[in-house]
BAGUNU-286574 format. One record per residue (C-alpha): x, y, z; residue in one letter. Coordinates in steps of 0.02 Angstrom, whole numbers, padded with zeros to 5 digits, always signed. Layout:
XYZA ...
END
This chain:
-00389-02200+02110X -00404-02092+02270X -00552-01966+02264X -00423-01811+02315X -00228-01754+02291X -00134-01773+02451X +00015-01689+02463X +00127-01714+02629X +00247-01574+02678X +00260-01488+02541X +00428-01376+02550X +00442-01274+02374X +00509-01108+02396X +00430-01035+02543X +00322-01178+02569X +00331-01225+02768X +00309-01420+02764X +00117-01390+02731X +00012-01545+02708X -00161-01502+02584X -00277-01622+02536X -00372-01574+02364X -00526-01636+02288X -00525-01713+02128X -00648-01670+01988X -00672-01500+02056X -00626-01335+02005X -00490-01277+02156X -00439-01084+02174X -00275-01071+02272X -00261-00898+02341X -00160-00778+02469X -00047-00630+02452X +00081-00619+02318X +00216-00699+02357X +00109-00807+02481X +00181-00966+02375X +00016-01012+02266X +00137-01028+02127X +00262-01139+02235X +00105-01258+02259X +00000-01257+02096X +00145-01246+01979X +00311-01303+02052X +00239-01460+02164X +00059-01504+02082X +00109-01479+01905X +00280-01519+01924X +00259-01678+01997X +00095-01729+01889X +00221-01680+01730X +00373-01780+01818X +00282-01953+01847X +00203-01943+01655X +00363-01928+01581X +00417-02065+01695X +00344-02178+01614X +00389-02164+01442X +00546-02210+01376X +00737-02185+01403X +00726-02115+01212X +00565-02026+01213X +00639-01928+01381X +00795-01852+01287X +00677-01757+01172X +00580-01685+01324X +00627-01548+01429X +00588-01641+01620X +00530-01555+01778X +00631-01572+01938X +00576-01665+02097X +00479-01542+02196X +00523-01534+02388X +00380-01638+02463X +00362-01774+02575X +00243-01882+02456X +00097-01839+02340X -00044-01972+02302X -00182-01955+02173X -00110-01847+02057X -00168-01855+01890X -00049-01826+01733X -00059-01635+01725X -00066-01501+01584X +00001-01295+01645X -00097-01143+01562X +00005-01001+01628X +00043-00836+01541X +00218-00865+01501X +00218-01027+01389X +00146-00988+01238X +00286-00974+01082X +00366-00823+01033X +00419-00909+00864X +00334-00785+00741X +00273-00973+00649X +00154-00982+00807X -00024-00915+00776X -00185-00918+00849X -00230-01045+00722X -00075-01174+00764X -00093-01156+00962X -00276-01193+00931X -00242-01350+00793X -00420-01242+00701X -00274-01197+00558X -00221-01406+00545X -00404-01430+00532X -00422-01294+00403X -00263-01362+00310X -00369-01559+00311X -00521-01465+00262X -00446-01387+00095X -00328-01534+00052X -00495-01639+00053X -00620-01546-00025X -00542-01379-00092X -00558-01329-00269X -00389-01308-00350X -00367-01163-00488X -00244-01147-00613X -00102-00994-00521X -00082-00905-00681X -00257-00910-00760X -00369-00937-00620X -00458-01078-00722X -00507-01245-00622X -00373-01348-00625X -00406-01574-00669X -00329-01722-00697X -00228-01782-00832X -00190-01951-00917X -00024-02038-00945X -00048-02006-01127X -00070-01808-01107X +00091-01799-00983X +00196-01887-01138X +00110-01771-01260X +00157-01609-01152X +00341-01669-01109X +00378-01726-01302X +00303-01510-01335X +00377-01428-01200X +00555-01515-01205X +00599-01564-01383X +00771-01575-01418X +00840-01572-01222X +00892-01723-01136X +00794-01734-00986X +00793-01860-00823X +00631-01973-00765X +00613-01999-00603X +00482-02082-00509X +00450-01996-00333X +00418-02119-00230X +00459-02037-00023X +00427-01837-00008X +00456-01772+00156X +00421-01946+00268X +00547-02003+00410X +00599-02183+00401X +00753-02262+00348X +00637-02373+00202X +00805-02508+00183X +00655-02619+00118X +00589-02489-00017X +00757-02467-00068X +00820-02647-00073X +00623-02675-00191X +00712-02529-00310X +00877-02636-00324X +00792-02809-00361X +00667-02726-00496X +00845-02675-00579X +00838-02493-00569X +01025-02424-00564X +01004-02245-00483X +00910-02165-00334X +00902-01969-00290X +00906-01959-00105X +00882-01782-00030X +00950-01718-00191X +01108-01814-00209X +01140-01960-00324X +01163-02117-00265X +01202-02307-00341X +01073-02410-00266X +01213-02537-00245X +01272-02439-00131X +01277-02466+00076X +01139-02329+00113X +01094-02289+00277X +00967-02158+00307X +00932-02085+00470X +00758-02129+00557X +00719-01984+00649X +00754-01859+00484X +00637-01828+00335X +00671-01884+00180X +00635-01870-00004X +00682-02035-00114X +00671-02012-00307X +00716-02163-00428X +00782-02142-00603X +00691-02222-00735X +00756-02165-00898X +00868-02003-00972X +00871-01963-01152X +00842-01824-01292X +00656-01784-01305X +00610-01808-01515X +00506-01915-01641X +00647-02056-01604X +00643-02080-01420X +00450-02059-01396X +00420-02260-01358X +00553-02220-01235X +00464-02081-01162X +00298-02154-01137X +00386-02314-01068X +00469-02194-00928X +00306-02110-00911X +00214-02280-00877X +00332-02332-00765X +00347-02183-00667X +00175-02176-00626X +00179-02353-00600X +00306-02357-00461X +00254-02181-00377X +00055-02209-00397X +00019-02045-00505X +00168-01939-00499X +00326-01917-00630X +00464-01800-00597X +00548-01707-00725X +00738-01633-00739X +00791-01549-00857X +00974-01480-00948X +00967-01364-00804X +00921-01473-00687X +00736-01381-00639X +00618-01474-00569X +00455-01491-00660X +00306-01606-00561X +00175-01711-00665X +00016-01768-00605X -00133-01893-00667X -00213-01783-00541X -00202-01598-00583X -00165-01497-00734X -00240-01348-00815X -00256-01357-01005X -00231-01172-01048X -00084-01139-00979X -00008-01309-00947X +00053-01299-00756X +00021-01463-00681X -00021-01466-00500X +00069-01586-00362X -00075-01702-00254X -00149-01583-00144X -00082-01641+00031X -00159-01551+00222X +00051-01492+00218X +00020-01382+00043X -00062-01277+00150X +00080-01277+00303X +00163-01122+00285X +00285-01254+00405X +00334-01358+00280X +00429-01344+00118X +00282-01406+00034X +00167-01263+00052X +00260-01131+00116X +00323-00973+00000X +00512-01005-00043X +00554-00814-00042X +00509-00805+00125X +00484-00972+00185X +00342-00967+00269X +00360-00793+00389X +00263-00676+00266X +00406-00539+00297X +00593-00530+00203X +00729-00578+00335X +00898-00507+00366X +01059-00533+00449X +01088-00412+00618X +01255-00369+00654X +01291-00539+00773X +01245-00663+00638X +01043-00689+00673X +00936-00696+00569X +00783-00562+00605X +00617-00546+00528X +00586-00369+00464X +00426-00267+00439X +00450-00290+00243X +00306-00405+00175X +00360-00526+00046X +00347-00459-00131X +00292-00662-00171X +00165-00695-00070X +00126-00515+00006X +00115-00581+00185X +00011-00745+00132X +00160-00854+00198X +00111-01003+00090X +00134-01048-00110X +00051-00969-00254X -00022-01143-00304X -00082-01167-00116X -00177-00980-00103X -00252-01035-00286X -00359-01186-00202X -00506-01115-00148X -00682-01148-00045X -00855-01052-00075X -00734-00917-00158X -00594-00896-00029X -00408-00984-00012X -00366-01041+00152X -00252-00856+00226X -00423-00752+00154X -00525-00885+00269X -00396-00854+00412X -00403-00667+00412X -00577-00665+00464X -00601-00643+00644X -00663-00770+00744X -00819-00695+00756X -00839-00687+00564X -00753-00863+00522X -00908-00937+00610X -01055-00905+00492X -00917-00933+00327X -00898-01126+00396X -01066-01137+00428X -01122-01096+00255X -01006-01192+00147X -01100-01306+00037X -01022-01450-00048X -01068-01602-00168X -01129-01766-00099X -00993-01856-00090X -00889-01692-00020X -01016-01657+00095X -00997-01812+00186X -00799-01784+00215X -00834-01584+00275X -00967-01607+00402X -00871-01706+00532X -00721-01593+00497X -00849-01420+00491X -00897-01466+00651X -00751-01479+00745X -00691-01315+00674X -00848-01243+00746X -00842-01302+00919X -00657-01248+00954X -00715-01072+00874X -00864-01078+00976X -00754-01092+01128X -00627-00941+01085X -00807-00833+01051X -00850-00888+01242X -00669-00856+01324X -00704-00657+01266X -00600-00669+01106X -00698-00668+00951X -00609-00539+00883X -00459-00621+00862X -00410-00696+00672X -00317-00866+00642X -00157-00801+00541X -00117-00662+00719X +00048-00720+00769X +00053-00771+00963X +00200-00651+00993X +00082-00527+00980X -00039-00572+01112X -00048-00516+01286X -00023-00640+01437X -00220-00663+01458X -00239-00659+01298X -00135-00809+01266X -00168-00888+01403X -00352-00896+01358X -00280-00948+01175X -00216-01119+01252X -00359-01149+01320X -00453-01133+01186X -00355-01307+01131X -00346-01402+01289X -00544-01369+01281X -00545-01434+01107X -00435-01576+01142X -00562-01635+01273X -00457-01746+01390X -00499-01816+01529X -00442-01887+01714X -00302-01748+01698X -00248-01605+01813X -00248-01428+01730X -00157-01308+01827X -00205-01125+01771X -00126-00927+01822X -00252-00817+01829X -00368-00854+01682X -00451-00688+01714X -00323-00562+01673X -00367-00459+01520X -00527-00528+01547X -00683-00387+01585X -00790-00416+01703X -00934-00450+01560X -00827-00614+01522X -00805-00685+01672X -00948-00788+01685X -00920-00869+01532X -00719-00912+01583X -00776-00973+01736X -00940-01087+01639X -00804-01169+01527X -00691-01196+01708X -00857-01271+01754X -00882-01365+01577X -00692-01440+01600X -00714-01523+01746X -00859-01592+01714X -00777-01701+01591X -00710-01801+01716X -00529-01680+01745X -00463-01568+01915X -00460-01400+01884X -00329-01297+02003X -00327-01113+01958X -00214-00966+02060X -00334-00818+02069X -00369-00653+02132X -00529-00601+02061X -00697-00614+02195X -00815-00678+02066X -00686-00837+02018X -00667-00885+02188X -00840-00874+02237X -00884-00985+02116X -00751-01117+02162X -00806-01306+02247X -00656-01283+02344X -00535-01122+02416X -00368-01146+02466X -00300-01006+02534X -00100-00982+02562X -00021-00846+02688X -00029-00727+02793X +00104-00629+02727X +00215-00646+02572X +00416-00714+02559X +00468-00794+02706X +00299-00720+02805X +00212-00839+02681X +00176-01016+02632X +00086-01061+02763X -00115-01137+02725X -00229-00990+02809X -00388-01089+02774X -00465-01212+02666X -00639-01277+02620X -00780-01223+02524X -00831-01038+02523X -00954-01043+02669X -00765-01123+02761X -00662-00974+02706X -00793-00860+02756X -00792-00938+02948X -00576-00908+02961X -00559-00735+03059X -00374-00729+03020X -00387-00742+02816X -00338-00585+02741X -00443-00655+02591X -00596-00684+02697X -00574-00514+02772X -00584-00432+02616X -00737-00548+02551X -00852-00526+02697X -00825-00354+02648X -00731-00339+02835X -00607-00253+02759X -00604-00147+02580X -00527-00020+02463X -00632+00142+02474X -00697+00262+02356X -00581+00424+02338X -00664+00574+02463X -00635+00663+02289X -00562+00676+02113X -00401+00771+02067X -00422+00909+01935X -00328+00901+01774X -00186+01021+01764X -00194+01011+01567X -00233+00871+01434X -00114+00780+01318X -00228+00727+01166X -00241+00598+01038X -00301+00653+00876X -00377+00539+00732X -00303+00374+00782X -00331+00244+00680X -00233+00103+00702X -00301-00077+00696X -00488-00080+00749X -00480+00135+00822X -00615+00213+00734X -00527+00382+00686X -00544+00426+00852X -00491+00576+00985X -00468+00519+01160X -00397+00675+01290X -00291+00619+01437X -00280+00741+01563X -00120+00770+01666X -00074+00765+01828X -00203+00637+01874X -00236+00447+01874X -00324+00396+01704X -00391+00221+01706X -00422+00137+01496X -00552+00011+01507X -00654-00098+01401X -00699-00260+01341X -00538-00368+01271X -00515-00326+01097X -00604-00147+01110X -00418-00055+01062X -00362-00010+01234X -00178-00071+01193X -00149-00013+01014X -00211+00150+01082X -00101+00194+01235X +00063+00041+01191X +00075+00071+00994X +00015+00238+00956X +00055+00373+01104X +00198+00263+01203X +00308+00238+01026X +00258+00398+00962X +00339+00484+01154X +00485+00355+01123X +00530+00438+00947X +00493+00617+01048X +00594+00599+01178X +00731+00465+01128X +00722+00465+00923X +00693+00291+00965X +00657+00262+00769X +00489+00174+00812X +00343+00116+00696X +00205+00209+00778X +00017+00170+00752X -00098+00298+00623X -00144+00452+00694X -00151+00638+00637X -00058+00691+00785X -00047+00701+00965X -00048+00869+01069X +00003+00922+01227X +00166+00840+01232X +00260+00998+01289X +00167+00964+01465X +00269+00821+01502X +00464+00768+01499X +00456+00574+01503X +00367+00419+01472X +00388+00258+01566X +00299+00112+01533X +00296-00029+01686X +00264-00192+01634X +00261-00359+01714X +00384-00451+01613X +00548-00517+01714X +00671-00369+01773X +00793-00515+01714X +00801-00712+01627X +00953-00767+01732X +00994-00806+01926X +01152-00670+01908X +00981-00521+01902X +00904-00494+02067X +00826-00346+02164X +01005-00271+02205X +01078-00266+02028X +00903-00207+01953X +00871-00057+02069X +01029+00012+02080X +01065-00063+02272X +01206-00158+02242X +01319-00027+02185X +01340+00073+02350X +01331-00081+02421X +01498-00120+02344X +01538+00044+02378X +01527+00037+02526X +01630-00117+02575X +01774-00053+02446X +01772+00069+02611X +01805-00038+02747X +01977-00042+02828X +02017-00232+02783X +01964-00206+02598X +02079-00036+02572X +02217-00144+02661X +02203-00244+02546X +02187-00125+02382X +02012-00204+02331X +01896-00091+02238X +01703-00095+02235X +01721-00222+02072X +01808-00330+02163X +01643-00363+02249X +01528-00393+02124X +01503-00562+02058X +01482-00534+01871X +01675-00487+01852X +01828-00590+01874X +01942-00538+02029X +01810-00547+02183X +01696-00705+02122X +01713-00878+02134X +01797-00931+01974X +01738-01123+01993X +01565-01074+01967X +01572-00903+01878X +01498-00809+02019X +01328-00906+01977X +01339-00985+02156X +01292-01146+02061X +01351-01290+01919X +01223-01370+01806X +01273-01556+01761X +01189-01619+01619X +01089-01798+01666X +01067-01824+01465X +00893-01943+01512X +00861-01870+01661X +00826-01700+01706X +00972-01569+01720X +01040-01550+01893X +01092-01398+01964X +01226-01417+02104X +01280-01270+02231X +01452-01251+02198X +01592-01343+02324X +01705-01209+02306X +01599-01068+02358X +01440-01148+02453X +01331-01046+02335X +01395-00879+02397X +01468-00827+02239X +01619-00740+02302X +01802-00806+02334X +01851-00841+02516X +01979-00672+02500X +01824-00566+02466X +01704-00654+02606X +01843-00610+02706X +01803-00420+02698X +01663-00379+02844X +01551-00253+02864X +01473-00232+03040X +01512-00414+03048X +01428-00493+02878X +01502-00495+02707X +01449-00465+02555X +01350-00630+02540X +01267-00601+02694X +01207-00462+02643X +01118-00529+02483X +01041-00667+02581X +00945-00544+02702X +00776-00489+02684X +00764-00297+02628X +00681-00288+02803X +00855-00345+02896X +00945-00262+02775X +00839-00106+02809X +00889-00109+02992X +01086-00133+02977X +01114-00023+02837X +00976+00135+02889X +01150+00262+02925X +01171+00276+02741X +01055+00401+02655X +01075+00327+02484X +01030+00140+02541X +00921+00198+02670X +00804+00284+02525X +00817+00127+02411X +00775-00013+02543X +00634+00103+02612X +00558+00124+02409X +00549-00055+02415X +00471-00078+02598X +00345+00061+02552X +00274-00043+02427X +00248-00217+02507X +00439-00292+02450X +00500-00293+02634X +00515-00505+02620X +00629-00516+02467X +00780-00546+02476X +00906-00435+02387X +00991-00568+02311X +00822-00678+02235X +00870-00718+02087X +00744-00637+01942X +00653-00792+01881X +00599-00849+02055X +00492-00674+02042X +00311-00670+02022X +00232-00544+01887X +00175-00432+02013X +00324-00432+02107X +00416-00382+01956X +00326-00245+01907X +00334-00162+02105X +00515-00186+02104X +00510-00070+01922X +00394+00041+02010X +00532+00071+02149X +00668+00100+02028X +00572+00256+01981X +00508+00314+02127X +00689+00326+02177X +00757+00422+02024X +00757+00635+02035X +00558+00676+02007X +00544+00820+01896X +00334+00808+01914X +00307+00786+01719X +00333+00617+01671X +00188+00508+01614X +00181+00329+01673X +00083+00181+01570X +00037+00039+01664X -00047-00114+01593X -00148-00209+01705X -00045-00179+01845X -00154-00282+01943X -00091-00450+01861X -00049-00533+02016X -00098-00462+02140X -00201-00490+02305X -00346-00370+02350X -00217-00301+02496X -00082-00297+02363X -00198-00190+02248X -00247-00079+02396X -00041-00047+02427X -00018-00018+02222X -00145+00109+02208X -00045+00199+02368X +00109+00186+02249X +00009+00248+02106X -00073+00387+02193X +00111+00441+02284X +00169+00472+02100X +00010+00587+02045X +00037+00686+02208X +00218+00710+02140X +00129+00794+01976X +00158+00658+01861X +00025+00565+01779X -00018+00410+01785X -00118+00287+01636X -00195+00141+01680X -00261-00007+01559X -00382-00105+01707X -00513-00247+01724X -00493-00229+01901X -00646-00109+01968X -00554-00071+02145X -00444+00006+02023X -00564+00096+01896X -00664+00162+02048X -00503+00250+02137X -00463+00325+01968X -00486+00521+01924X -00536+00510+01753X -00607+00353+01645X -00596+00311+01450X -00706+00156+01412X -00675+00108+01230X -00811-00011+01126X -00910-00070+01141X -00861-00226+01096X -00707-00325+01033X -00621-00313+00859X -00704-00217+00706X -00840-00191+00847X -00744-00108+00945X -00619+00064+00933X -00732+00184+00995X -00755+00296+01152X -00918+00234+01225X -00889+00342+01372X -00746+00467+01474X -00771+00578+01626X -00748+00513+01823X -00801+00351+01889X -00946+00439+01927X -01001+00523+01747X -00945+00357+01666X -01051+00252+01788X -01217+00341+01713X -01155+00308+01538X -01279+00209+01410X -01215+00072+01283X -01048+00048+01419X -01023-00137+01483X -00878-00039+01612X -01027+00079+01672X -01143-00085+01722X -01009-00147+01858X -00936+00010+01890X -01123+00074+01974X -01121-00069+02062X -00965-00038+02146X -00981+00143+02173X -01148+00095+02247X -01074-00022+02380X -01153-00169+02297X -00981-00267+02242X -00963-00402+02139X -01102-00549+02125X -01068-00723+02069X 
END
């Protein structure tokens, strides 16, 4: 194997035919502008093509089940390694996903309890044994005297296979009936079960009346049963109910006899342990007005948000059933493994599996989430948060000789924890494994074996390599706007002063989550930046306490908002805009026109021109969402998908069209000599220039120039967007609406992203819309950002049920000489001139 990646001409995106040669078994940081085409290179060609050539290799049947990567645009790649992506993006959104699945410590909790868990009786709460063949008869001949009841011996529950053997061994031992998936079938018959499904195979061994007369019969059946299934005897009665027998497990008081426990009792995944009512989501469901089934905020009356089986919560260790064990956080779950004490012969089984536990919750402790419990659905994690989730497993999985690609592991990430995210970086290569992260933050790439950085500019003014090497390299490269910044060359000052409040909108008694009752005053008409450690209640205060509670103000948006006594001052402002990073759209037809409102005097504007009133066309006949003006062969989408079924799905640019979306009639409409398509293809720069006679598109392309979007083009489709760039084009959209000077804006890490000349332009942004009167709310890591704020809250001081307190608030300055603050250790620093040390 070659000691480094070479990659020839690589041509992704905005790539320009760049050949980079990459270490392996080091830890990489890829950097440059946003929109310098880091992402084109680590994800879409190094990840991409590690992912492509893995699944290669399996087969034509295992590659129908798997979603394959395209075929970057490169030249050649040698020694790349089978690779793994941590980005923010992937994790699930299925409310089954929780931390504990994503991290397998819930499978090994689930092996841990079926093993060596102490079933009790549901009903009594007594310890629950085993019973013998001659009890079972005895409790069937009480229970159901005078009904006729069915045997059956269970022999499959839940397995895939199509078991023509098992059920051809039935036939010969002269056993008439089988119950496959609950329906009755002659075992006679052709059956054919499929391979890939799961199954559950019950044979009948006897039916009859239970009394005096029939009970050699019944003990026969019972014999038998157990016999053929190896412990277990099925039971169906007049009505046909199901009733389970065990020589394993029965309590004697109230005579409820147990199933085998299994590591899937304890899956609130699988029928086996999971609550019927609810079936495993811990909330009722109900049907929205298209069909869907949603999850509401009802918790189910059964099993009161448990998700799993009465008889699965009533198996217990040291005291505690297995959702009790997972609502600890992290944090907390540690010393409870450590201190479980078992028998002998127990013991030996729970050590190996203790351990394991242990070192994957070690890890989430040391990637700054200890706070974070087992049962927390992944939907309701931020990016870093999940990001830093996932690696939790891939650390606990501990591969090696593979490539992991990573997007900023850092973000939600305080500066406190960064040395222990970049230790583990450290701690995963060292296994043997490349390590190619796409970072912003100074202390990550200091501490990198190799920078590669990507540049100058962003778009098309991008994707060229600026400089690569080790640190002492990038240092040496005039031209890097990265090495500019960290030979401190070139920098984001300290405010010459601090903007007075102009009133205070103020939080009483909130108390939601891990807030300690706590009053927090924003004041207006300045830039407020909410810091702390991850965990510390930053989110729950600004997102699900004052943002829903505005929402229901303003709107009646009928929002659950967070406890609190109330929250004053809200006559100071008129609106309340949050600005995330997630897409401004999921499909190619959203794009920078359609989301900011460009496109429609666009359209306007060539329903204006002498050819189109000639010919009677509208502005709708120019838009490619609506039939009349687009190309009907492809929908307006400019492109065809043809499915490959075992190879990966192909889009095609449309023959009709060329990929310009629009009928040949409608291209035939000019405007200073371009149509319509033309128009979407340019840059907002050239666009910028053409259209500058028209007031309302001269004030929309100039928002977006002002804040670093000049190289997009106005008709990039939404997904090919980074975060960052997402979140500026937002920020344009309301720069550009009517500014009335009272509306409060909530940003949440804005930084996500971006370069340190990309934070230095968003704080411009940021500070344009204070000077305008609104005021604007930060929630930062990023200290370039904290220092050029007006006003701090630090909550703490740590993570969790640690956390939800103000530790300090003032400016930069006040907060800096705060005691018990992590936020006022770095923050000195900074003010001081001092930066950021490895």
């Amino acid at each position: 194997m070659l000691e480094e990646i070479r990659v020839k001409k690589a041509a992704q995106h905005n790539l320009k035919r760049i050949d980079v040669t990459l270490p392996r078994n080091r830890l990489i940081v890829v950097t440059g502008p946003s929109g310098s085409g880091k992402s084109s290179l680590a994800f879409d060609t190094l990840y991409a093509e590690g992912q492509r050539r893995y699944i290669e290799c399996l087969s034509a049947y295992a590659r129908q089940y798997i979603e394959q990567m395209e075929k970057p645009e490169i030249e050649s790649i040698e020694g790349i390694s089978p690779s793994i992506s941590i980005d923010q993006k992937t994790i699930s959104s299925n409310p089954r996903s929780t931390v504990g699945t994503v991290t397998e410590i819930y499978d090994l909790l689930r092996l841990l309890y079926a093993r060596v868990g102490t079933p009790y009786c549901p009903r009594c709460s007594r310890p629950v044994s085993s019973q013998t063949p001659e009890q079972i008869g005895r409790r069937i001949a009480e229970a159901f005297a005078g009904e006729k009841v069915k045997i059956l011996a269970p022999l499959v529950r839940g397995r895939k296979g199509e078991y023509a053997r098992l059920i051809e061994r039935v036939r010969r031992k002269g056993f008439l009936w089988v119950r496959l998936d609950g329906q009755w079938r002659e075992v006679d018959q052709d059956i054919r079960l499929e391979r890939t499904k799961k199954h559950d195979i019950e044979v009948l061994v006897d039916d009859f009346v239970v009394g005096p007369r029939s009970l050699p019969r019944l003990r026969e059946a019972v014999d038998k049963s157990i016999e053929l299934s190896g412990g277990d005897l099925l039971l169906l009665d007049e009505r046909a109910k199901e009733t389970i027998f065990s020589l394993k497990l029965l309590c004697p008081f109230c005579g409820i006899s147990l199933p085998e426990l299994e590591p899937r009792s304890f899956s609130f995944n699988s029928p086996y342990g999971a609550c019927s009512r609810c079936h495993g989501l811990g909330f009722q469901t109900a049907v929205d007005e298209w069909g869907d089934v949603e999850v509401t905020e009802n918790v189910c009356p059964d099993c009161h948000g448990a998700r799993l089986k009465k008889e699965s919560l009533a198996v217990k260790i040291g005291g505690m059933n297995i959702h009790e064990l997972s609502s600890l956080p992290a944090s907390k779950l540690m010393p409870e493994i450590r201190e479980m004490r078992f028998s002998p012969g127990s013991a030996l089984i729970a050590s190996r599996i203790q351990k394991e536990i242990l070192s994957r919750l070690e890890v989430m402790v040391e990637l700054g989430l200890p706070y974070l419990q087992l049962n927390r659905t992944t939907l309701s994690l931020s990016g870093g948060e999940a990001q830093r989730v996932r690696l939790a497993a891939q650390v606990g999985a501990r591969l090696k000789g593979v490539l992991y690609v990573l997007d900023e592991p850092t973000v939600g990430l305080h500066q406190r924890d960064n040395n222990r995210l970049i230790r583990l970086l450290r701690g995963i290569r060292d296994q043997g494994n490349s390590v190619v992260v796409v970072e912003h933050d100074e202390q990550t790439i200091r501490s990198a074996d190799h920078i590669l950085d990507l540049g100058p500019g962003a778009g098309e003014e991008g994707g060229y390599k600026v400089a690569e090497g080790d640190l002492a390299c990038i240092l040496k490269v005039e031209e890097s706007l990265t090495s500019q910044y960290l030979r401190g060359e070139k920098k984001i000052p300290v405010p010459p002063f601090r903007r007075k409040p102009k009133g205070w909108l103020a939080i009483i008694g909130a108390r939601e989550h891990n807030l300690k009752n706590i009053e927090v005053r924003i004041p207006l008409g300045t830039m407020t930046a909410v810091t702390g450690v991850s965990g510390s209640g930053k989110s729950t205060l600004l997102c699900d306490i004052l943002y829903k509670s505005l929402l229901n103000t303003f709107h009646k948006a009928g929002q659950t908002v967070g406890g609190h006594e109330a929250i004053l001052g809200v006559d100071e402002i008129d609106k309340v805009i949050s600005v995330d990073q997630k897409p401004i759209g999921r499909t190619p037809r959203s794009n920078p026109a359609t989301y900011t409102g460009l496109l429609t005097p666009l359209r306007e504007l060539f329903s204006r021109t002498p050819e189109a009133r000639m010919r009677g066309y509208s502005s709708s006949r120019f838009s490619f969402n609506l039939p009349g003006g687009r190309c009907e062969n492809c929908q307006g989408a400019g492109a065809k998908k043809v499915e490959m079924h075992f190879l990966p799905d192909v889009l095609v640019t449309c023959d009709r069209c060329g990929g310009k979306r629009y009928n040949k009639e409608t291209l035939a409409v000019l405007y200073k000599g371009k149509n319509i398509a033309d128009y979407l293809a340019m840059t907002v720069d050239e666009a910028f220039e053409i259209l500058k006679a028209h007031p309302l598109l001269k004030r929309k392309l100039a928002t977006l120039r002002s804040v670093g979007m000049g190289y997009i083009r106005l008709g990039q489709p939404a997904p090919t967007l980074s975060g960052g760039e997402a979140q500026r084009i937002k920020l344009t959209k309301e720069l550009g609406r009517r500014n009335t000077g009272k509306t409060l804006f909530l940003l949440d890490e804005p930084t996500t992203g971006l370069h340190f000349d990309d934070v230095r332009k968003l704080l411009e942004l940021l500070s344009e819309l204070v000077n305008r009167g609104n005021t604007v709310v930060v929630i930062e890591h990023n200290l370039d950002v904290i220092k050029s704020c007006d006003y701090i809250i630090d909550l703490g001081p740590e993570g969790g049920e640690d956390g939800g307190w103000v530790v300090a608030q003032g400016t930069p300055e006040e907060v800096a000489g705060a005691k018990g603050s992590h936020t006022a250790l770095f923050l000195r620093a900074v003010l001081n001139g001092k930066g950021i040390t490895q």
